[in-house]
C-alpha positions as CSV (number, residue, x, y, z in Angstrom):
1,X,-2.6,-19.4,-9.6
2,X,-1.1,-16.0,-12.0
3,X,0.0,-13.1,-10.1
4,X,-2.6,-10.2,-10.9
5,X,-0.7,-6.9,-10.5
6,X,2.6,-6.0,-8.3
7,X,2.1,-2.8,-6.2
8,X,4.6,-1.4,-4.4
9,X,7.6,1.3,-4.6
10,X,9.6,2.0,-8.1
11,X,12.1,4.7,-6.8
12,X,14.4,5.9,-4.1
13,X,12.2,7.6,-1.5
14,X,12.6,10.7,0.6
15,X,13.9,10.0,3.6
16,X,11.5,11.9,6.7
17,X,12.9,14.7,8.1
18,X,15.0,14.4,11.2
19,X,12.1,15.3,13.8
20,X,9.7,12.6,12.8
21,X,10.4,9.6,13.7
22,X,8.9,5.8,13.3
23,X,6.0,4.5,15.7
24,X,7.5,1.5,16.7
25,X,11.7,2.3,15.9
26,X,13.8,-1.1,15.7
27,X,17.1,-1.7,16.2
28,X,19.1,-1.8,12.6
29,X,15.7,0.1,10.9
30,X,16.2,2.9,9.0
31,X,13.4,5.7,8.5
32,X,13.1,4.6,4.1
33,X,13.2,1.0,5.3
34,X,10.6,1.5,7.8
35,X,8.6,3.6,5.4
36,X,8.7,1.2,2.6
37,X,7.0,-1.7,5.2
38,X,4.3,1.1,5.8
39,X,3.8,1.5,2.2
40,X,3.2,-2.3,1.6
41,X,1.2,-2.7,4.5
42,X,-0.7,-0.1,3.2
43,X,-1.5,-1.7,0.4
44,X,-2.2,-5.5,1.3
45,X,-4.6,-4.1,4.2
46,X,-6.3,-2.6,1.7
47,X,-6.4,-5.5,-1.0
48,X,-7.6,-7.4,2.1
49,X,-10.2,-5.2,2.7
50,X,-11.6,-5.3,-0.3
51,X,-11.5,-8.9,-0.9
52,X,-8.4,-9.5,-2.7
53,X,-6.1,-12.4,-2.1
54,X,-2.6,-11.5,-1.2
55,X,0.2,-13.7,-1.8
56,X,3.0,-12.0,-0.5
57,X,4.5,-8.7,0.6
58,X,8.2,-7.2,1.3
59,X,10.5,-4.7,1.6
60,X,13.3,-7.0,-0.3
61,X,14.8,-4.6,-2.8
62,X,14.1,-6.0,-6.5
63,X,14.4,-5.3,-10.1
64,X,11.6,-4.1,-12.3
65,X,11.2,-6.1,-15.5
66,X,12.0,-3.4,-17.8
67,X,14.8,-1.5,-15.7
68,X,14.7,0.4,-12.4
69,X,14.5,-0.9,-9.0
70,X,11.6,-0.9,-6.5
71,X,12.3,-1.1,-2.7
72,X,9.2,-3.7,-1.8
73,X,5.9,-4.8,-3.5
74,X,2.5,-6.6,-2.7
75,X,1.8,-9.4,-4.9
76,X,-2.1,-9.8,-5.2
77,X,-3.3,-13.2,-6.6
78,X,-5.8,-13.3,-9.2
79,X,-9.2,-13.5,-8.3
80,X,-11.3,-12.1,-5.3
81,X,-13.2,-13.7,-2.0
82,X,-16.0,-11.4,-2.3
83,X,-17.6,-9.6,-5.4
84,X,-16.5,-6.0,-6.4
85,X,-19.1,-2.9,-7.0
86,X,-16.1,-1.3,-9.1
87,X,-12.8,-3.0,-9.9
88,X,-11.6,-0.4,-11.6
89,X,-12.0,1.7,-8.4
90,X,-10.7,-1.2,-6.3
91,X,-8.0,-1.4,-7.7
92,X,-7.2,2.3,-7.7
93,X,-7.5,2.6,-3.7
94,X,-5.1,-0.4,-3.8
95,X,-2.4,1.9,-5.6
96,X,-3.2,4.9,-3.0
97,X,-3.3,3.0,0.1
98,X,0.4,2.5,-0.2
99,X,1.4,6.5,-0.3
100,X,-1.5,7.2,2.3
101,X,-0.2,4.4,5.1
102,X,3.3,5.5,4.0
103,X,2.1,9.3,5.2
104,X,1.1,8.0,8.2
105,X,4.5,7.3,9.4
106,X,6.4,10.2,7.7
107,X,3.4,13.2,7.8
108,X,3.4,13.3,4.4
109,X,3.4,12.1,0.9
110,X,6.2,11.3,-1.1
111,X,4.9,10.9,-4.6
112,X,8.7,10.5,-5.9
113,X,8.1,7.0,-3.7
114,X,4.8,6.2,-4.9
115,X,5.3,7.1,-8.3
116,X,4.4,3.8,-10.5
117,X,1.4,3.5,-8.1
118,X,0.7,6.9,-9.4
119,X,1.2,5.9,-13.1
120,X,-1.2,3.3,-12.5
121,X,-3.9,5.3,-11.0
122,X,-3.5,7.7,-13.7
123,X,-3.8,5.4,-16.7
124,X,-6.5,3.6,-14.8
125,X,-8.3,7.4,-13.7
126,X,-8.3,8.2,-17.8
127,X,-11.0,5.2,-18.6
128,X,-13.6,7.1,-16.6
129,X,-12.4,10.7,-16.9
130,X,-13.7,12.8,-20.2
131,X,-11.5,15.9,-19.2
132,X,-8.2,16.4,-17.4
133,X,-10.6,18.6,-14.7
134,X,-12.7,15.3,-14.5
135,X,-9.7,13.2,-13.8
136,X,-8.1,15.5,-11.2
137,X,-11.9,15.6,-9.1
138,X,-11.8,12.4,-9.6
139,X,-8.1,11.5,-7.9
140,X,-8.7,13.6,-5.2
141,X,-12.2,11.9,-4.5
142,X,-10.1,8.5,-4.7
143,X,-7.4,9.7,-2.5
144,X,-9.6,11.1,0.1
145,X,-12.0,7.9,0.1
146,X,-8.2,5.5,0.7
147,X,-7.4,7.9,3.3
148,X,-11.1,7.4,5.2
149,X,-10.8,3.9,4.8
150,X,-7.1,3.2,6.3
151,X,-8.0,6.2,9.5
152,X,-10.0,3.3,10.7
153,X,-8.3,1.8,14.2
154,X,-8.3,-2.1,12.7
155,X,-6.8,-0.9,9.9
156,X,-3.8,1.3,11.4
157,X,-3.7,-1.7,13.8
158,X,-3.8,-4.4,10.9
159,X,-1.1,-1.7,9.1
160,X,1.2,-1.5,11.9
161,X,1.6,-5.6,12.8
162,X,2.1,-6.2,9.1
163,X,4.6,-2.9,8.9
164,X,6.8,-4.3,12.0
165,X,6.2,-7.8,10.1
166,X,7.9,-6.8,7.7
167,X,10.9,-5.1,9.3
168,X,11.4,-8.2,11.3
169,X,11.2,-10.5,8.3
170,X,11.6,-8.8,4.9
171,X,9.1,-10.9,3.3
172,X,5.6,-12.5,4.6
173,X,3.1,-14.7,3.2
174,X,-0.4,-13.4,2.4
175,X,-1.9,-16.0,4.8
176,X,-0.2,-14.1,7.8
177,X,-1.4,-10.4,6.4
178,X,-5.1,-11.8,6.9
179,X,-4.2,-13.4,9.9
180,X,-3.1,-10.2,11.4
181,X,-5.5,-8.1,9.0
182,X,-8.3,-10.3,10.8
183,X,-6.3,-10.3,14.4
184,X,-7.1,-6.8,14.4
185,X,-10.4,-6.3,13.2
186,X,-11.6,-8.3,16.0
187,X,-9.4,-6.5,18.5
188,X,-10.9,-3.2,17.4
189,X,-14.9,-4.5,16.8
């Protein structure tokens, strides 16, 4: 089965300030690192809540295909388990979910970080929008619905297994994401 679309980080983040500090610190983690699993858990929990098959996320460092480096990156298979009302807006609280579970950990949103994702929802925000006043209601209207959805418990819960997940193996399959995405909605039902 094809790979749909990569989400995940295309720069060099900003590392938090020196008085926040991770939710669950390990050994050996730095603050970017941990960031970057938050990102990515960010956005499988949300691919997962919205019916989207993951087939893997990490925080491995990588090379884009035309230049540039990303620091992790959910690959999202091709297909869905349940039908979409709007894929177009599916997909666009996919690319926000990773800056919004990423501000969860740091207190606030590096957009240097998220900055493809924002690319993405940009070109994907100019199919709908008519005017650039349109298409800046419209971000903010998609950016505060990803941050309603991802304040839920199961999914901070779901967010933060996946996130230390990730810090303890770099790379996991999309079978344990909806093993923990589903861990935790029963935990929190």
């Amino acid at each position: 089965m094809g790979i749909r679309r990569r989400f995940g980080y295309t720069k060099i983040m900003n590392t938090p300030d020196s008085n926040s500090s991770p939710a669950k610190p390990d050994e050996g983690d730095t603050p970017s690192r941990t960031a970057t699993a938050y990102h990515e858990a960010g956005h499988a929990v949300m691919a997962v809540s919205l019916g989207r098959q993951i087939h893997k996320v990490t925080i491995a460092p990588g090379k884009q295909a035309f230049g540039g480096t990303r620091l992790g990156h959910c690959e999202i298979k091709k297909g869905r388990t349940k039908g979409a009302n709007d894929q177009l807006e599916d997909d666009v609280l996919i690319l926000l979910a990773g800056m919004v579970a990423e501000a969860r950990f740091t207190g606030q949103y590096c957009h240097r970080g998220a900055d493809r994702d924002l690319k993405d929802v940009a070109n994907l925000l100019c199919t709908r929008a008519a005017s650039s006043r349109q298409h800046v209601t419209l971000r903010r209207r998609m950016l505060a619905k990803t941050e309603h959805i991802l304040s839920d418990d199961a999914h901070v819960a779901a967010m933060t297994i996946i996130a230390d997940e990730l810090l303890e193996k770099t790379t996991i399959s999309g079978r344990a994401v909806r093993h923990h995405f589903h861990q935790a909605q029963q935990q929190h039902s």
